[in-house]
C-alpha atoms as one frame of an Amber mdcrd trajectory, in Angstrom:
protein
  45.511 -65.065  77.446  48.092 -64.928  74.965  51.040 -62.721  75.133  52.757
 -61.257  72.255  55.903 -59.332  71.145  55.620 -58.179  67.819  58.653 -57.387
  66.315  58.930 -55.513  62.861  57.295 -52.765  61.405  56.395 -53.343  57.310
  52.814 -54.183  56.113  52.093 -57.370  57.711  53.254 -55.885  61.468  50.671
 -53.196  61.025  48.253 -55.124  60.541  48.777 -57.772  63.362  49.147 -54.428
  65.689  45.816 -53.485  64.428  43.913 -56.686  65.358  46.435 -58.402  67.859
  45.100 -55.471  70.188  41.520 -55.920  69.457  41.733 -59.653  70.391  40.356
 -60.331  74.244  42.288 -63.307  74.523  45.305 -61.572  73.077  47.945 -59.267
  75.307  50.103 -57.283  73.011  52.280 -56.139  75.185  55.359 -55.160  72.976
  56.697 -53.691  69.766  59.873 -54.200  68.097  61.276 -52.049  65.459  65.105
 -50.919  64.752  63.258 -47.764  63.542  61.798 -46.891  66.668  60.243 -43.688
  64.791  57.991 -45.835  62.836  55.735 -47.337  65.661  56.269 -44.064  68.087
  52.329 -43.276  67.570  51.671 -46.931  69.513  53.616 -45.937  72.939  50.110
 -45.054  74.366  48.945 -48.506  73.761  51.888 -50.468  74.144  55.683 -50.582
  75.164  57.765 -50.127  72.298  61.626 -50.839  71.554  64.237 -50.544  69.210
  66.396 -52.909  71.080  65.976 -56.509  70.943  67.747 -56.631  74.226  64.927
 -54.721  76.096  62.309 -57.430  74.794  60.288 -58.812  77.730  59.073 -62.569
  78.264  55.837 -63.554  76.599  54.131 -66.857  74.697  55.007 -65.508  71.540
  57.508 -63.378  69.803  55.477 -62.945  66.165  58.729 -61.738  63.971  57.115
 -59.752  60.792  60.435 -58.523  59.370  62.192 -59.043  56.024  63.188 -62.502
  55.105  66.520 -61.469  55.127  66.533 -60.609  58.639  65.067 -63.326  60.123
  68.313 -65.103  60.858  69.930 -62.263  62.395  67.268 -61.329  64.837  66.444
 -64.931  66.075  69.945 -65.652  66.861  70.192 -62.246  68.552  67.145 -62.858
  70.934  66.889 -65.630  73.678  62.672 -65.521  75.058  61.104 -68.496  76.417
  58.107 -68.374  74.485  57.935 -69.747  70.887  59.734 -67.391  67.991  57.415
 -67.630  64.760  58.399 -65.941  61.562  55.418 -65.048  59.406  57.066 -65.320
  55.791  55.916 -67.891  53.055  59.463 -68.502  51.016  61.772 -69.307  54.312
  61.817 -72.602  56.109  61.281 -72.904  59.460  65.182 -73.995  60.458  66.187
 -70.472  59.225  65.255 -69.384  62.817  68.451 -69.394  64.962  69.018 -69.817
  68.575  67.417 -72.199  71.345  64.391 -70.694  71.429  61.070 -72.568  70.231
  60.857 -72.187  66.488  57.278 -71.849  64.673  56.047 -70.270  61.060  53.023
 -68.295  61.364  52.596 -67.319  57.564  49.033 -65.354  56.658  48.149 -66.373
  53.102  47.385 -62.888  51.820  48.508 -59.654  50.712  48.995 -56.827  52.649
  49.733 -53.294  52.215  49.672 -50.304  55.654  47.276 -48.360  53.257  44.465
 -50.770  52.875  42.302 -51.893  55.779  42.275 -56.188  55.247  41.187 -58.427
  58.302  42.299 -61.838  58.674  38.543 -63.501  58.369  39.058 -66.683  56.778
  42.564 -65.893  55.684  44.686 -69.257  56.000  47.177 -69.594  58.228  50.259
 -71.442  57.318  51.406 -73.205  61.016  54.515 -75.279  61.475  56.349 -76.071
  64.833  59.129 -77.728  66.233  56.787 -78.311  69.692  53.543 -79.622  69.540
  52.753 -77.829  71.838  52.977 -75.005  70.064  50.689 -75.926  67.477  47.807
 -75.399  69.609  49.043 -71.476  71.034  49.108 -70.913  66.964  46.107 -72.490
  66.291  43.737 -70.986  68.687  45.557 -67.728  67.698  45.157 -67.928  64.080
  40.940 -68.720  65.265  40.450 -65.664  67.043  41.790 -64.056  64.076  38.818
 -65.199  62.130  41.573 -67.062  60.151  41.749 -70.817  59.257  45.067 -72.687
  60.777  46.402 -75.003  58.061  49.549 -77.707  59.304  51.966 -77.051  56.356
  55.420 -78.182  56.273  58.256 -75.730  55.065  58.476 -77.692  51.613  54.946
 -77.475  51.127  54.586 -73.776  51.709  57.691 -73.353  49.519  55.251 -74.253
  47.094  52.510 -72.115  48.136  54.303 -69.259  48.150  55.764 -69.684  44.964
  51.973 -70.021  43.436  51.109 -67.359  45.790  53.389 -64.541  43.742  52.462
 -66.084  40.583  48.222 -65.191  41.362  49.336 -62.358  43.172  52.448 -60.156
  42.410  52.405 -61.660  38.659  48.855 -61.031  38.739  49.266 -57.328  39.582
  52.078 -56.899  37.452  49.884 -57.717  34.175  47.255 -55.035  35.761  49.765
 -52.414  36.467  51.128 -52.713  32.702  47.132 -52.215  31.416  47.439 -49.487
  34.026  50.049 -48.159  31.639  48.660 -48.754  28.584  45.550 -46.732  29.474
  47.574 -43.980  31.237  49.425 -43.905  27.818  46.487 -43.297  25.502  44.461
 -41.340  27.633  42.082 -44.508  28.482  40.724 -44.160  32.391  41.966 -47.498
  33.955  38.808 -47.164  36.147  36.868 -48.475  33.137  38.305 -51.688  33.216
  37.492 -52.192  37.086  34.178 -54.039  36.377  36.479 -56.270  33.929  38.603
 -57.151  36.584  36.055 -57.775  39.527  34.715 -60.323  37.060  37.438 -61.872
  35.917  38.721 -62.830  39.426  35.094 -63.484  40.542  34.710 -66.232  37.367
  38.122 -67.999  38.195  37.127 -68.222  41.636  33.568 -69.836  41.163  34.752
 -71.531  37.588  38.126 -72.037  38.087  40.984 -70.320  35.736  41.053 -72.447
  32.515  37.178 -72.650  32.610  36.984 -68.996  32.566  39.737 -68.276  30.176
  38.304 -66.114  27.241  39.829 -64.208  24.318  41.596 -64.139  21.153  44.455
 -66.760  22.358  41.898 -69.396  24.127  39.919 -69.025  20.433  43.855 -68.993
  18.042  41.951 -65.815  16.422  45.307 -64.813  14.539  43.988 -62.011  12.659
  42.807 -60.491  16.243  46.492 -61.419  18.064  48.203 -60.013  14.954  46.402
 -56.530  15.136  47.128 -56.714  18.759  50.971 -56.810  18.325  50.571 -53.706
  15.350  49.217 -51.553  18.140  51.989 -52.249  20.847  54.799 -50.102  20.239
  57.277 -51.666  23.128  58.880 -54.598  22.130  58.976 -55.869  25.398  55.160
 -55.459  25.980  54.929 -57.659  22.786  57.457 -60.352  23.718  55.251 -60.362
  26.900  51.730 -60.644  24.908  53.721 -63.770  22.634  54.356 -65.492  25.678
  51.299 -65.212  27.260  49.237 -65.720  23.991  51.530 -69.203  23.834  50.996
 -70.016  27.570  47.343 -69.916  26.990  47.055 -71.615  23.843  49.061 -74.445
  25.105  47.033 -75.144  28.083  43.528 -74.732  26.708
């Protein structure tokens, strides 16, 4: 039996509370959060805090807060058990103190809105204790998740691809969003599109699937594209991308 103290309360701590406590070989006994009003609906389930002084011992102290604070709070806690920060951009010697240090880092997206489980998510896992390894392992199993042994430079890297697929990814799909929204176009249309697109650079891979008038230099096609775009920053954008494509194809 494992025991946890989450601390934090964004996206990613929601979701650990919601399957941390499902978990038979998981005790969630704790919850950290400097805005104690945010996890007051948990109280029947759990003890909750918003001071890291009142934090009781346990195997592991999962911190889920923002990158920034990752320093502050490690350095202000002392627990036996190992402290693991769960973010993909911040090396592992960020975490302060003499406490066990550990990355725990989900390789997915996560909003409080939209139910996700962790079934064959990867885990990013690095210790400082090899010991360790193994609580984070078996951990990241009963998850339904797949531990990976990745070093801080390595997941530097990861993460860095991982908001280019992702939060670049979205961006592009929020701007359609706005385009559509502009000339009265329901985005929803375009949902089959997108399901298929992803699907086909999953199965292909990306430059096998790319398509359109960039992959095929159809100029006349490009050129009516940039008449009907009325922000020059939207066309900057479409240049760029039309280039990108064109010289990587």
């Amino acid at each position: 039996m494992i025991k946890i103290v989450l601390l934090g309360a964004g996206h990613l701590a929601f979701h650990f509370y919601e399957q941390l406590r499902s978990l038979s070989g998981v005790n969630l006994i704790q919850w950290y959060s400097r805005s104690i009003e945010k996890i007051d609906f948990a109280k029947k389930q759990l003890m909750i805090t918003d001071r890291l002084s009142e934090l009781v011992p346990a195997d592991l102290y999962l911190l889920c807060v923002r990158d920034t604070a990752i320093e502050s709070v490690s350095e202000t806690i002392s627990p036996k058990g190992v402290v693991a920060h769960c973010a993909g951009g911040v090396p592992i010697d960020r975490i302060k103190g003499s406490s066990r240090k550990a990355v725990f880092y989900p390789l997915q997206t996560f909003t409080k809105e939209q139910h996700i489980r962790f079934d064959k998510v990867p885990f990013c896992i690095e210790t400082t204790n090899q010991k360790d390894q193994k609580i984070l392992n078996d951990l990241s199993q009963m998850l339904g998740g797949i531990p990976l042994h990745i070093d801080s430079e390595k997941r530097a890297l990861i993460h860095l691809i991982a908001v280019f697929v992702n939060n670049f990814g979205n961006h592009i799909l929020q701007l359609g969003s706005e385009l559509s929204q502009k000339h009265q176009i329901p985005f929803d249309i375009f949902h089959p599109l997108i399901e298929e697109t992803y699907q086909k650079a999953m199965t292909k891979g990306p430059k096998n699937a790319q398509t359109g008038p960039a992959m095929r230099k159809d100029q006349e096609t490009i050129d009516k594209h940039l008449d009907l775009l009325e922000d020059e920053n939207f066309k900057k954008l479409y240049l760029n991308l039309t280039s990108s494509i064109q010289k990587n194809t």
